[in-house]
N, C-alpha and C positions, 0 to 999 in steps of 0.2 A: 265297550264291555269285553275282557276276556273272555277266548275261545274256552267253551264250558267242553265237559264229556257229557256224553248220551243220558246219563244219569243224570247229573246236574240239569240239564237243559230237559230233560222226563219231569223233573222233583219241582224246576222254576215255570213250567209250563201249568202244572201242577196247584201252586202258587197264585199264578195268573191267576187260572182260572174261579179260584176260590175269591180272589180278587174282585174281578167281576160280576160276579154274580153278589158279592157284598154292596157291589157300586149300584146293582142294580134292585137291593131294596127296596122296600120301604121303610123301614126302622134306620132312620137314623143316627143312633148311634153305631148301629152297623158298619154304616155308609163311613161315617168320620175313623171306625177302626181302620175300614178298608182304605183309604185315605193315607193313613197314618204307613201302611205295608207298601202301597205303591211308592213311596220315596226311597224301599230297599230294594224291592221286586217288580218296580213297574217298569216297561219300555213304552215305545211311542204304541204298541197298538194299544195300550188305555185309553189314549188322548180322546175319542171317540165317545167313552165314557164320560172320562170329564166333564165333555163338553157340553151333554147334553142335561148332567147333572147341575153344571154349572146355569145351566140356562134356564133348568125346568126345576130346581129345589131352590125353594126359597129361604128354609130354616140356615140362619145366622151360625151355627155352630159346622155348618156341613160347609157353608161359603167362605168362612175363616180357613179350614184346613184347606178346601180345594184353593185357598189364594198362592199358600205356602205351598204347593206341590206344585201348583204353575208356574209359581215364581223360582220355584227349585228346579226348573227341568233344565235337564244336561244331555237330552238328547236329541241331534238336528233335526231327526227325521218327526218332531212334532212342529215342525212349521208349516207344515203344508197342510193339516189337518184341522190347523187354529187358523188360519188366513184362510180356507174355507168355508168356516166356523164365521170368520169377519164376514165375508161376503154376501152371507145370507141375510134377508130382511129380518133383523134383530135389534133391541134398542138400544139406541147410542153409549148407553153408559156398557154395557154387554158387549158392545163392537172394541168402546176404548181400553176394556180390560184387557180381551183378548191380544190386542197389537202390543198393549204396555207387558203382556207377561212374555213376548218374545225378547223385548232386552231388558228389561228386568233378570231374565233367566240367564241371558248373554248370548242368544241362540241368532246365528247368523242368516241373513235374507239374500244373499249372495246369487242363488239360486233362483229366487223368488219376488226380484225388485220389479218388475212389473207388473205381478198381482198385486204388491204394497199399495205402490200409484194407484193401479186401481180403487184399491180400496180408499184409499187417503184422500181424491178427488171427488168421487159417490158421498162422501160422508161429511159426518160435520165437524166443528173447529174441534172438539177434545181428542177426536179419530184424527184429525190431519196433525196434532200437536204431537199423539202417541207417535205415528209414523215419521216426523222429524228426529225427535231424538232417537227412533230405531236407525235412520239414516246416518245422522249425525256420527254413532257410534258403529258403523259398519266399515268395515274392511275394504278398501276399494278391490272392486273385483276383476277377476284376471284379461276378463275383455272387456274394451270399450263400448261396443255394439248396445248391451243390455242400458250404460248409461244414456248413449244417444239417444237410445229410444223414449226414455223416459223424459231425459230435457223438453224434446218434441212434444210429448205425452203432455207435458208440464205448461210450457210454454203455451198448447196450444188452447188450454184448458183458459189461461190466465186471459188469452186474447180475447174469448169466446163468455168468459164472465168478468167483467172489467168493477163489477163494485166494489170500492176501496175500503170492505170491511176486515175485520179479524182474521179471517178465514182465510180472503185472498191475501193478505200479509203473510200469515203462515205459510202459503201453499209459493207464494213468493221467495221467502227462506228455505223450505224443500227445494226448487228451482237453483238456489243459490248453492245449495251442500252438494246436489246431482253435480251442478257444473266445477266445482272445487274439486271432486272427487277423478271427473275427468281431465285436469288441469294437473293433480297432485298427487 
């Protein structure tokens, strides 16, 4: 984002704030307007909001926009806040969006590859499938350290649960993208 002036950054604070507190209706169509503003005026401190809307409204028209707004976000600093959001005891299909709206949106884990694992090992085959293609399509990152840890992480996971289902397949091809990544 471009450095705003005082006023700008008053008038989009401003903005915000009308924001959220639309997020945090009840009236629905509220919700969906506000929705609709955070894709001009949101940053990452909404994602909080989001999240909990996303988790706690069930109406279809509120879930459809909140997809497009996750799937539209452009900014890094909401991956820490969704991979929090993953790690809580939430249901599987709730866990797999979350991981899928980090590259769907294109938003890097560079920082963050060893919550991923976490997450991707705790969970089940749709949650370790989202976190393959998050790997898959990441950047190799500028030290080695964070992938060792992970192969470790990985490897020792595979040792300690040897049934040759779905899951351990995937977490197998995880295993295989970490060591690629460290290799190339």
């Amino acid at each position: 984002m471009k450095k705003l002036t005082a006023t700008q950054e008053k008038s989009r604070q401003k903005k915000l704030k009308k924001i959220t507190e639309k997020l945090q209706s009840d009236d629905n169509k509220a919700i969906v307007s506000a929705l609709k503003e955070v894709k001009e005026h949101g940053d990452a401190s909404i994602i909080p909001f989001l999240i909990d809307l996303f988790l706690n409204n069930q109406n279809q028209e509120v879930q459809d926009e909140l997809q497009k707004v996750f799937f539209g976000l452009n900014d890094q600093d909401a991956v820490k806040p969704i991979l929090n959001a993953a790690e809580q005891n939430i249901e599987s299909y709730q866990r797999s969006f979350l991981l899928s709206a980090i590259w769907e949106a294109g938003l890097s884990i560079d920082e963050h590859l060893d919550q991923l694992t976490n997450i991707a090992l705790k969970s089940d085959y749709m949650s370790m499938l989202e976190a393959v293609t998050i790997v898959e399509n990441m950047k190799r990152p500028d030290e080695d350290e964070p992938l060792k840890r992970n192969i470790v992480k990985v490897k020792e996971y595979l040792l300690d649960n040897p049934e040759q289902d779905d899951k351990y397949r995937l977490t197998a091809s995880y295993l295989e993208i970490l060591s690629e990544q460290m290799v190339g």
